[in-house]
N, C-alpha and C positions, 0 to 999 in steps of 0.2 A: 210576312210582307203584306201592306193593304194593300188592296184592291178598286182602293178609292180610287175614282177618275180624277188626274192633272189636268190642268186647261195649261193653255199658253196663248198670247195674243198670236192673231192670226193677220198679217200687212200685206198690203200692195206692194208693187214691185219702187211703186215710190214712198215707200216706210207711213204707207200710212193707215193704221190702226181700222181694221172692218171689221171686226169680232174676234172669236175666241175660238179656239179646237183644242179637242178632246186629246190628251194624251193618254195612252195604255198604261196604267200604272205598272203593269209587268215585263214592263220595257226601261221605263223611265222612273222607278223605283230601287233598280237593281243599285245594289249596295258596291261601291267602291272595290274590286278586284285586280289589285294593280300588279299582282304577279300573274294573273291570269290574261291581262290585259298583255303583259309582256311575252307570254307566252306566245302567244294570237302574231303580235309583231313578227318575235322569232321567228313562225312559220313561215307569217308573210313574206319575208326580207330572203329565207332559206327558198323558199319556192321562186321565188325571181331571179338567182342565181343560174346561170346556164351550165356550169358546170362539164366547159368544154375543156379548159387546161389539159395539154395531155406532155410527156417528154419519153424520149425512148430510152429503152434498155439496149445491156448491152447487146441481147440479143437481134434489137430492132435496128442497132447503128447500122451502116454501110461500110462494109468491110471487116479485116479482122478476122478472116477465114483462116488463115495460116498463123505459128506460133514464129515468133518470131526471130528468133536466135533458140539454140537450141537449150535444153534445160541445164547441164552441168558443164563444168570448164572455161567457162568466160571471162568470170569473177564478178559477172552481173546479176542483179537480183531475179529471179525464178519469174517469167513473165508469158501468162497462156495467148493473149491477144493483145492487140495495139487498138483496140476498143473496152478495155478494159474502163470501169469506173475511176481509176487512177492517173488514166492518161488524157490530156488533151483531145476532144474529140470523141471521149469514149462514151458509153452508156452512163445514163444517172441512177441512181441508186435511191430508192422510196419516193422517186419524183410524182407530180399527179397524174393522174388518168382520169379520161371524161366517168365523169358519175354523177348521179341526184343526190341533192341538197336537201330534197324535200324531208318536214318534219311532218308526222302525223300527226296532228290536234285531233280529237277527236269533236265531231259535227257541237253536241250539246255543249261542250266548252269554249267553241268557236261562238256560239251562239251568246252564250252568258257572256265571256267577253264583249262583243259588239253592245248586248245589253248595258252592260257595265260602261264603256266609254262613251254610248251615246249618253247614257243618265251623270253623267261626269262632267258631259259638253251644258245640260239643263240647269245640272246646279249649279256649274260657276256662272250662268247667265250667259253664254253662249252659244246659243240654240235661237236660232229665227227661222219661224213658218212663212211660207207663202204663198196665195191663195195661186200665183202662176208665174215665171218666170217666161219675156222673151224677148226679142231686140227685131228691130227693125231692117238689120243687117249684119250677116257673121263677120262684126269690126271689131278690133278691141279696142279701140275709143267707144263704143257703146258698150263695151262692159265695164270697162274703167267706171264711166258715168253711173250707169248701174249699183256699183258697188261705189259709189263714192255718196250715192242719193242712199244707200243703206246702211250708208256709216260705217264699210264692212275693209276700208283701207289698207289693214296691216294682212289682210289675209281671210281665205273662206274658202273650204269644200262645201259645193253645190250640188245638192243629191235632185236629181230629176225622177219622174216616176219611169222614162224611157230613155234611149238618147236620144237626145239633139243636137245636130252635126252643127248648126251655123253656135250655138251657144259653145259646141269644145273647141271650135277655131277660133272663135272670138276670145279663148282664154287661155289658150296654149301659147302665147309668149310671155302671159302673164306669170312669172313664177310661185307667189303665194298662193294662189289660185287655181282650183282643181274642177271641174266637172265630170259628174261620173251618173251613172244611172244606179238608181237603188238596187238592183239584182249583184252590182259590183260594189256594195256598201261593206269597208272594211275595217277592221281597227286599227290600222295604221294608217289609212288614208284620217280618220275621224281624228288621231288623237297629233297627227304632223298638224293640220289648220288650225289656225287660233279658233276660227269661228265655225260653226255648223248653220247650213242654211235648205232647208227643205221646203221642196214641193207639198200642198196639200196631197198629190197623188202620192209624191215618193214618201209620207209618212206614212198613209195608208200599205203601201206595199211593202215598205219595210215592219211595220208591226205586223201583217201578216207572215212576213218570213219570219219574225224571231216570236212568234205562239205570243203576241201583245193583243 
């Protein structure tokens, strides 16, 4: 893989062209990994799972302590309790119980992923830098604005270098639309948004997390 340096134009928050940045080529070079990239998701989607379901056995129903007719001479079938799995009421059988979803990715695959879907978001030409993103008021009429001056309509995850509270209020009714701070930069967040849209800061912090 080279090691050449990427540029990308670098805009104002009203699309307007101020120069160029340096992109990592070992970030935004990384070659297309699209089972890797699915892998990455898998985790993500498995780790957001709460994994509380739970239903009880027979031994956890209420009641059911005594047998209920005796076993021979009735001409009814053999029966230990009236919480039995067969009967109305009774215990389930391989039902769930609370447990972790979580899948292990291992750190360096996580990382190559994310590689991989940010350099996926540059090629197809969906990737904008910005020297700074802010609003005047946490409204989402000024982020609508925002993103209608950046041509960014059908959708965009907004990677900031920190958070910024008035900018995720301003964009949490919006549903295409995500902000999130680069330490929570993820491949499923990067590869749901049509568009990619970073901070000068959050590209610096994200190429330092993933060795760019």
């Amino acid at each position: 893989m080279s090691e050449a340096t990427l540029t990308a134009p670098l805009f104002s928050q009203t699309r307007v062209q101020i120069g160029t940045v340096e992109l990592p080529a070992a970030v935004f070079s990384e070659p297309s990994r699209r089972h890797l990239m699915y892998e990455a998701v898998l985790a993500y989607l498995a780790g957001a799972r709460r994994g509380t379901a739970s239903t009880k056995t027979r031994g956890e129903v209420r009641g059911g302590g005594r047998k209920p007719w005796r076993q021979k001479g009735t001409g009814r079938a053999r029966v230990g309790s009236i919480r039995s799995p067969l009967w109305v009421g009774g215990g389930t059988v391989f039902g769930p119980k609370p447990r972790s979803y979580e899948v292990n990715l291992p750190k360096q695959a996580r990382r190559v992923a994310l590689r991989s879907a940010l350099a996926t978001k540059f090629r197809a030409g969906l990737f904008m830098v910005l020297d700074r993103l802010a609003l005047p008021e946490p409204k989402t009429k000024h982020m609508v604005e925002v993103l209608k001056t950046l041509q960014l309509g059908d959708g965009a995850l907004v990677v900031l270098e920190g958070r910024d509270r008035a900018l995720e209020l301003a964009s949490r009714n919006l549903k295409a639309v995500k902000v999130i701070a680069a330490q929570a930069l993820n491949v499923h967040d990067v590869l749901r948004y049509r568009h990619l849209v970073m901070t000068q800061g959050a590209l610096a912090e994200s190429a330092r997390r993933l060795g760019g």
